[in-house]
C-alpha positions, 0 to 999 in steps of 0.5 A: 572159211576154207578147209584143207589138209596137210600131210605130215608124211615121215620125220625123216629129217629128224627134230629141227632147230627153231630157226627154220620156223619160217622155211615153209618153202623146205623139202624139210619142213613138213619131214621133222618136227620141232620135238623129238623127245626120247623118239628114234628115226627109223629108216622108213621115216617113223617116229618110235619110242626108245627102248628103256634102259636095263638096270646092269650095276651100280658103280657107286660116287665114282664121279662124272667123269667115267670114261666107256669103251668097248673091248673086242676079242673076238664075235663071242668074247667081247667086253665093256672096260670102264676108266675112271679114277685111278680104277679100270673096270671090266664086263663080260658080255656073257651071250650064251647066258644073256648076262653082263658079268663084273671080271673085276677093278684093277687099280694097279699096274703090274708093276705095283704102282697105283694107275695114272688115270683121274676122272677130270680128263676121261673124256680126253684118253684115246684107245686103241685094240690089237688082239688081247692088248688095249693101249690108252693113251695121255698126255699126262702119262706114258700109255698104258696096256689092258691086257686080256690074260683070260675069259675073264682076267685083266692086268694093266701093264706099262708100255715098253719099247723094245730094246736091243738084244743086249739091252744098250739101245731102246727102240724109241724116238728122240728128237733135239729139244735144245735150241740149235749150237747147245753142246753136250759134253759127258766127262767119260765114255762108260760108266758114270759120267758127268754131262755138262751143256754150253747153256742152261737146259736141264731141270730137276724132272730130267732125273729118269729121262735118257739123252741119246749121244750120237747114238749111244744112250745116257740115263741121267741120275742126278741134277746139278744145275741147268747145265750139268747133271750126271747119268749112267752110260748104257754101253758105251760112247760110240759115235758111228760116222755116217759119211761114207768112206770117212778115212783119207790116208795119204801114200807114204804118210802114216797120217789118217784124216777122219771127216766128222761133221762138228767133231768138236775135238782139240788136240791130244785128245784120246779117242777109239777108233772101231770097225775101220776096213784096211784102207790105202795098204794099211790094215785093221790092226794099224787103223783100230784101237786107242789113238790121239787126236793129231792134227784140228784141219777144220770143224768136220776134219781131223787126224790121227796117226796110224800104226802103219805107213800106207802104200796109196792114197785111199779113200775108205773105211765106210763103218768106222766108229769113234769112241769119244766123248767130245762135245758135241751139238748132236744130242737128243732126248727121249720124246716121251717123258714126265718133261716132254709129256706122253702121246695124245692119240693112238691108233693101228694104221697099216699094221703100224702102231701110231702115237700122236701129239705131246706136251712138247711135240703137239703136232708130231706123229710117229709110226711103229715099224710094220708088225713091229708094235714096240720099235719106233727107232728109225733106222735106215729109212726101209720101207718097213722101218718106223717114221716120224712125220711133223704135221708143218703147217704154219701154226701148231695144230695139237694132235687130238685123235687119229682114225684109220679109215682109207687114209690115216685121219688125223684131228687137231685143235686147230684142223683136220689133216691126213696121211694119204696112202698112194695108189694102194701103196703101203706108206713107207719112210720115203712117201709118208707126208701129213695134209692139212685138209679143212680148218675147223678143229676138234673138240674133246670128244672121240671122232667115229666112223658112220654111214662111210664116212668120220664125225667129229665134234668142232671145237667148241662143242656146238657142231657136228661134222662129217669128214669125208673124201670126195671125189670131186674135190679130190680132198677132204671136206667137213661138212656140218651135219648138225646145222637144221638140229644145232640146239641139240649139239651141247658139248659132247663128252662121248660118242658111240656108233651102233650099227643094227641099233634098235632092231633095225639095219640102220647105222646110229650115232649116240652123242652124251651131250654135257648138259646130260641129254643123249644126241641121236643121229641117224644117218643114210647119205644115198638117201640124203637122210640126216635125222636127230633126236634126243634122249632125256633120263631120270638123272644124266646120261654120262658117257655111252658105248656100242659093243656091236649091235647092243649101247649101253650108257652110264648114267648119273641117276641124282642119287649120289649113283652112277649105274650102267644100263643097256638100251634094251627090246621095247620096254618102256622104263629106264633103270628097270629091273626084272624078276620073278613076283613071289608071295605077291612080292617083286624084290627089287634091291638090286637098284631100288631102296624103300621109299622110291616109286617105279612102274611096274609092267608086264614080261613083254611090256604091252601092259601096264601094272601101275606106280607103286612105292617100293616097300620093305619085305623082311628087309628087303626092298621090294613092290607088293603085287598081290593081283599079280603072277610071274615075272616082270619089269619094274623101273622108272617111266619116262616120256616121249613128245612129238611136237610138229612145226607150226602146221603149215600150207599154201593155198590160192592167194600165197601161205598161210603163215601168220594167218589164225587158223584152227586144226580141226583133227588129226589123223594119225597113222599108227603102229603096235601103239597102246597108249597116246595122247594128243594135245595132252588129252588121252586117246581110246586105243585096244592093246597095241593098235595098229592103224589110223586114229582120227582126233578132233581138236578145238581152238585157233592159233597163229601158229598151231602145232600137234603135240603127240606124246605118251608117259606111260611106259606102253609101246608108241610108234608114229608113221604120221599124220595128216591134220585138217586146217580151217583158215 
């Protein structure tokens, strides 16, 4: 028989799949456990119970899919927006009174109409904050903007590009969806017109949409067929010919050759000639105004005549505009629409809005003009100007989400790419490019950024991992940061990151698992310390938000209920409400009904007043605690489990492993504990203790474990445990 000790020093590696039972051999083996049950890693190493969960409102059966974000105006004015069914719904977090306030639900936008959101794709929708102005994005629905119009009012408003002063050209992107040779031929230049294809391209939801005609706008108003519909001419058909110089005159010739490419004209045609310069001795009044198709010399060439002879052969007139409605193949429509679907992803890069990813255009991002938020009209390519990049990378890789970090990061279905910016250089029109980086894919679920770098759930919704540029590999990489905690990966739905969670300096990462279980992440990579954990609940944990240093969570309590709650101090219940006992009564209405059972503690949370079936008083849902005065905290207790991987050593002639053998105490290092169990048998302990707490176990085990937990709701906190083994 030989005894020895084995030291379980720290848990800063977290909760560790079952696969690594047998790697004994690990630096991580006796630094985690196999359960880490409602425990959070601090950064010294410690295993500590989660703060419980205040009780906020209740949202009532608005469905499991609700969808948590933060609005940040400013350090003193910040908001918690909730997005559900056709319904968006705002908080004030009040830091003067220490109070969460309703502002209030908007179910419509400005313009009257009901909102576009529905719940089954909540955990689809992507936002993006600048200033007052929260812009939420889906493919499903031109994006729409939460605007902060004071303290504590919202309205919802339609996005809108800009247009130009006279209201004739919309700022926006355009893109040919037709196959390449497909005409389109209005009947008119102003007015109402007819527009007619050379093959069948049109549907019925074309109705609303605007097709740009070189550079003139048409609002189509009716469906004939697939190749005809009718529509309104914004201005007027103008088509300015972007060759430079394109008029040719010829000395002594009242003959002018205009070079413009697929013109598409026949002879006799009337067409309107504009800002043409004098060229070749003939001046404006002789080249402008109504004229007639002459002369077809090629595909990209025809002529007219001029009302004056010229006096040199000259190229020039580098303006021109040519009002006509020829057919023509240089046509486009409007990317955003109910036909080609709205952005996916959206966020602030470089002060330049960008869009990302539709129906029709899945891999495409486009880039506002710098400041210029509502212009995403390209220009002449200046640096400040919008742009407009396809992320070609031999397959179609749908946009999900974009992150601004030192690069623009972009994630798709298929694979994660980047925009990267040079040598500090702004991206223009002329430098911009998209790089595919690493092939995982992303699933539905918001990246976010922690301890430097960007996490993000694969594809699949089994691993979690870190997207960081490294300089050794001069690119990208996406490491797994999940792999020793795979189990606790299920579908992630919403992350959050909180820097100074809990009290402490560390950054963590709150992931609300499909299976209703929180994912908890803690992350120091100077450290090289990647810890989980997880978090259960009475119900399901939904969707989950930081707003600086506080988290808060909705929860699906199984009552038929959603209710927000925030992590809050070190009080051990979740859903908990506070007030004041009057007249030996607690009123606890705000959440609790007669008949349910809560736990009942005291202010600072150190003791614990028992389990109590709530009552009527007067009507009133309440607790009675006649031995009982002052104010204190009554919700549902919930419990916490440690349980180390199977104690293990070596010893002279190899490990142990396999070998029946018998923990005969554990010694634990304790810290404002009041109450603990070990191995399910109750430990004696004074009001929050603090120190070393030896218990002695009985039993032999192939694979003995030490199983540490609590279901009172009291204060715990595990520095570690040295346990003595008899072999």
């Amino acid at each position: 028989m030989q005894k020895i000790r084995v030291p379980q020093n720290s848990f800063q590696f977290g909760e560790v799949s079952g696969s690594l039972r047998m790697r004994t051999d690990t630096a991580v083996y006796n630094s985690s456990a196999s359960s880490l049950e409602n425990m959070i890693v601090t950064s010294e190493g410690s295993a500590k119970k989660r703060y419980g969960l205040k009780f906020i409102t209740a949202l009532g059966s608005v469905g499991t899919n609700t969808a948590l974000f933060e609005f940040s105006f400013s350090n003193d004015e910040e908001y918690l927006v909730s997005v559900t069914n056709a319904a968006i719904r705002v908080w004030y977090l009040d830091k003067v009174n220490n109070l969460v306030t309703d502002t209030g639900t908007v179910t419509t936008d400005t313009d009257g109409n009901a909102l576009p959101f529905d719940s089954q794709y909540t955990n689809e929708y992507t936002f993006a904050q600048y200033g007052d102005v929260m812009f939420i994005c889906h493919p499903l629905f031109m994006p729409r903007m939460l605007i902060r119009t004071g303290l504590t009012s919202f309205e919802v408003t339609p996005f809108t590009f800009d247009q130009r002063l006279d209201g004739h050209v919309t700022y926006q992107p355009y893109y040919s969806f037709q196959p390449h040779g497909i005409t389109l031929d209005p009947s008119a230049t102003t007015g109402s017109v007819t527009l007619t294809t050379s093959a069948d391209y049109f549907t019925a939801a074309h109705v609303g949409t605007i097709i740009r005609y070189h550079s003139s706008e048409i609002l189509i108003t009716g469906y004939t067929s697939a190749t005809v519909v009718s529509g309104t001419v914004s201005d007027e058909l103008k088509i300015r010919l972007s060759i430079l110089n394109p008029l040719r005159t010829t000395s002594g010739s009242t003959t002018v050759e205009v070079t413009q490419f697929s013109h598409g004209y026949a002879g006799g045609e009337a067409v309107t000639i504009e800002d043409a310069a004098a060229t070749g001795g003939i001046n404006t009044g002789n080249l402008n105004g109504s004229r007639t198709v002459l002369g077809i010399i090629d595909e990209n060439t025809w002529s007219y005549t001029a009302g004056g002879t010229a006096s040199s052969s000259e190229d020039g007139g580098g303006f021109v505009k040519v009002v006509s409605h020829a057919a023509t193949i240089d046509w486009s429509e409007q990317s955003y629409s109910a036909v080609r679907g709205y952005p996916a992803a959206v966020v602030f890069h470089e002060n330049r809005l960008c869009f990302g990813g539709t129906l029709s255009q899945p891999d495409t991002i486009w880039m506002s003009q710098i400041g210029g938020f509502f212009n995403f009209d390209l220009g002449q390519a200046q640096d400040s100007e919008a742009i407009n990049l396809v992320a070609a990378t031999g397959h179609v890789n749908e946009i999900r989400y974009m992150i601004s970090n030192r690069d623009l990061q972009i994630f798709g279905a298929s694979g994660e790419l980047y925009v990267p910016t040079y040598l500090n250089q702004a991206i223009t029109p002329t430098n911009a490019q998209i790089r595919l980086q690493t092939p995982f894919g992303c699933a539905f679920s918001q990246p976010v950024s922690i301890d430097g770098a960007t996490i993000f759930v694969q594809k699949g919704g089994k691993s979690v991992r870190e997207y960081l540029y490294t300089d050794t590999e001069d690119a990208y990489t996406a490491t797994s940061v999940s792999t020793i905690a795979s189990h606790l990966i299920t579908d992630p739905k919403f992350m959050a990151v909180s820097h100074g969670a809990f009290d402490t300096g560390e950054s963590y990462a709150f992931l609300s698992n499909g299976n209703g279980d929180l994912a908890l992440f803690n992350s120091n990579r100077t450290e090289r310390r990647a810890a989980w954990t997880h978090l259960t609940t009475t119900g399901d944990f939904h969707a989950v938000c930081s707003v600086d240093s506080r988290v808060f969570a909705l929860i699906d309590n199984g009552s038929g209920s959603m209710v927000l709650c925030e992590f809050d101090a070190d009080i051990g219940l979740d859903q908990y409400v506070t007030g004041t006992i009057a007249a030996s009564y607690l009123n606890v209405s705000s959440n609790y009904s007669v008949g349910d059972v809560v736990n009942v503690i005291s202010q600072d949370g150190k003791s614990h007043y028992g389990q109590h079936t709530v009552v009527s008083n007067g009507g009133t849902a309440s607790v009675y605690l006649p031995s009982n005065t002052g104010i204190v905290h009554a919700g549902i207790s919930f419990g916490v489990v440690i349980e180390s991987n199977p104690i293990d050593a070596s010893i002279q002639g190899g490990p142990i492993t396999g070998n029946i053998r018998a923990v005969s105490s554990v010694v634990m290092d304790l810290k404002d504990t009041s109450s603990v169990k070990v191995n399910e048998r109750s430990i004696s302990l004074p009001s929050t203790f603090s120190g070393k707490k030896e218990y002695r176990l009985l039993g032999h085990s192939r694979d003995p474990v030490v199983t540490i937990s609590q279901n009172d709701p009291l204060p715990l906190q595990v520095n570690g445990f040295v346990s003595e083994v008899i072999i």
